[in-house]
Each structure stands twice: as structure tokens, then as C-alpha cells.
N, C-alpha and C positions, 0 to 999 in steps of 0.2 A: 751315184749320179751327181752332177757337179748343179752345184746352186743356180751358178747360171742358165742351166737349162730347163731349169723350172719356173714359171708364171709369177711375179711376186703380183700376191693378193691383197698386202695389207703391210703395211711397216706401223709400229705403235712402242713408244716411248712408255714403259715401266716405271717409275718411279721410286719405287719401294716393294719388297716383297709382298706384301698387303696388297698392291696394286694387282698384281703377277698371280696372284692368289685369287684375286676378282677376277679376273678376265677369264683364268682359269674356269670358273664357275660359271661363268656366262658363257664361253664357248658349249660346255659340259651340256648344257640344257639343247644344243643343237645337233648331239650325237649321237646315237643308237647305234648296235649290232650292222655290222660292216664298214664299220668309221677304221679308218687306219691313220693315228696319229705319229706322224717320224719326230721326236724330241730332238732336236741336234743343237749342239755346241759345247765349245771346251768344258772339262772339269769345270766343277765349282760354276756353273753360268746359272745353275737354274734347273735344268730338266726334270730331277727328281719331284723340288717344290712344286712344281706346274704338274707333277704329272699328281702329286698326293691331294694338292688343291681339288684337283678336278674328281679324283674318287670320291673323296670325301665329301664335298657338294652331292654326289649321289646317293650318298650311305643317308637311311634314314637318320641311325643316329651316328656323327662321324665316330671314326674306330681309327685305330693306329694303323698305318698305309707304310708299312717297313719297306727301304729302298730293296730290289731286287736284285740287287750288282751282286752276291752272293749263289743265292738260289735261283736267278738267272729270271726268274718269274713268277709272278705274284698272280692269284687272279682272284674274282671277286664275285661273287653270286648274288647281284643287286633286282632288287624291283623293275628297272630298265630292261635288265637283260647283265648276259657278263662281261663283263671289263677282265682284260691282262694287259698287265702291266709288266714289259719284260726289257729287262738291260742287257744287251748282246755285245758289252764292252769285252765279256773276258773269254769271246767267240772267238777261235783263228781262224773258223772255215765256215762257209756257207753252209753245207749240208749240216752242221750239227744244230741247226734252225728247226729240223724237219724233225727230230729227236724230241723238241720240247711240243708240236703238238703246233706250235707258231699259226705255220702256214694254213690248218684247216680254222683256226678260230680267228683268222681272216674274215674268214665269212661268215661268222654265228655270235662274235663279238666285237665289244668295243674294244681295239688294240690300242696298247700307246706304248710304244719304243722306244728303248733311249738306244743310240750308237748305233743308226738304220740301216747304216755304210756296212755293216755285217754282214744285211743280208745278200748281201751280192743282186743275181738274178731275181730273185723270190719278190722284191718287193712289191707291190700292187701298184699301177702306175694310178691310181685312184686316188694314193695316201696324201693325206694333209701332212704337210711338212710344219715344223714349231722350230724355229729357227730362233734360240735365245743366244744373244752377247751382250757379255759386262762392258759396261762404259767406260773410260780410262778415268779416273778422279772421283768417280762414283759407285761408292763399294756396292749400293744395294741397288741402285739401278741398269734397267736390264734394253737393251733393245730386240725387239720381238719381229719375227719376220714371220707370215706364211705365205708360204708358195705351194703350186700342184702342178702336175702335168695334166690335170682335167681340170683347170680354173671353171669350164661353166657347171660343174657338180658342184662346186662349192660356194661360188660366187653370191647365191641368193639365200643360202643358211648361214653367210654370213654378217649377211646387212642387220646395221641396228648393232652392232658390237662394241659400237665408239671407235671404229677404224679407221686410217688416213692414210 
């Protein structure tokens, strides 16, 4: 689905990975079991760090959060509830979504997705989109977008974030 047709909720200037890494962790604290987070933007932007940041915030004690662009998906059996974390970069087809298990842990977990445009139909029109771009001149800063197609589900779990 095209950016344009989603609600932008929030634009927020990155600074530094460390930054991208906090906010990661403050989101982290407003999600639970049916959170659908779409990671998107070019290689190299970000999505993996934001997506390890925000496991790790939940891990009692942080553990190694290995990118999933191989094994297609990661998942994680926390105190919260479960987190997957899945890269559907090296996907051709929708239906081989339905293969990793994806679509029922929609509903029983925290998802966070990198490369959302995979999933064709499937995706939940519920999901919080994470829209990261590199800056031109500024290696480690990032510009951070979220948008949804249900901006008022999200709208009030997100106040208090430092968003503009």
C-alpha cells in the first residue's frame, strides 16, 4: 500500500543511532500481543537496529536479537507475551507468508516486519507502519515516520513519545 494512503501520525528527527534506539524502547513499552509493526525503508536505513532496540528493551536481560533476513524469522518468548520478528525481504510471493506461521501470530503476538510490501493482501489494516529514511549528509541520522490506516487505535498510545 502506498505511504500516501496512510495517516502520518508522527514525523521525528533521529539524530543518532542511540537516539533510534531510545525511541525504540519507549514505543516498546506501549505494545503488547496484537501490535503489528511494518518496518520500511531502503537497505541500510535502520529497520533491523529499531527492530533489535525494541526486543531487547523487553528482554529481562538483553540477549543477542540476530537480524532474521536469513531465517526469515526470529521469535521470542518474553515476559510480555511473544514478539516475531520477521524479514520477508527474500519473499517472491505472498502466500509463502502463511508457510512461516506469520499471519495467525498476528493475533497472539508482538509482530514487527521488515519489507511489509510482501505481504500483499495479508497485511492487517491495524498495523503501525515505522517508516525510517537516512538523511542525505548525515550518516547516522534517520528520519522516522509513523502512519496507520486506524490512526485513532493508535493515536492515544502514542502521546507522551516526544512526537511532532
Amino acid at each position: 500500500m502506498s505511504d500516501a494512503l496512510r495517516p502520518v501520525l508522527a514525523d521525528l528527527h533521529l539524530p543518532s543511532p542511540e537516539a533510534t534506539a531510545a525511541f525504540a524502547a519507549r514505543l516498546s513499552d506501549r505494545l503488547g500481543p496484537g501490535d503489528v509493526l511494518c518496518l520500511s525503508g531502503d537497505l541500510g536505513a535502520g529497520k533491523t537496529h529499531f527492530a533489535r532496540a525494541l526486543i531487547q528493551h523487553r528482554q529481562r536481560q538483553a540477549e543477542d536479537v540476530p537480524s532474521p533476513t536469513f531465517t526469515l524469522v526470529q521469535t521470542y518468548d518474553l515476559p510480555q507475551g511473544d514478539v516475531w520478528h520477521a524479514d520477508l525481504y527474500r519473499l517472491s510471493d505472498p502466500w509463502e507468508v502463511a508457510e512461516l506461521g506469520l499471519l495467525d501470530a498476528f493475533d497472539t503476538a508482538l509482530c514487527l516486519v521488515e519489507w511489509p510490501d510482501r505481504l500483499g493482501p495479508d497485511l492487517p489494516d491495524r498495523a503501525l507502519w515505522v517508516s525510517l529514511r537516512m538523511l542525505p549528509g548525515q550518516d547516522d541520522a534517520r528520519h522516522l515516520t509513523l502512519s496507520s490506516l486506524c490512526p485513532g487505535l493508535w493515536a492515544g498510545r502514542l502521546d507522551g513519545l516526544g512526537l511532532t
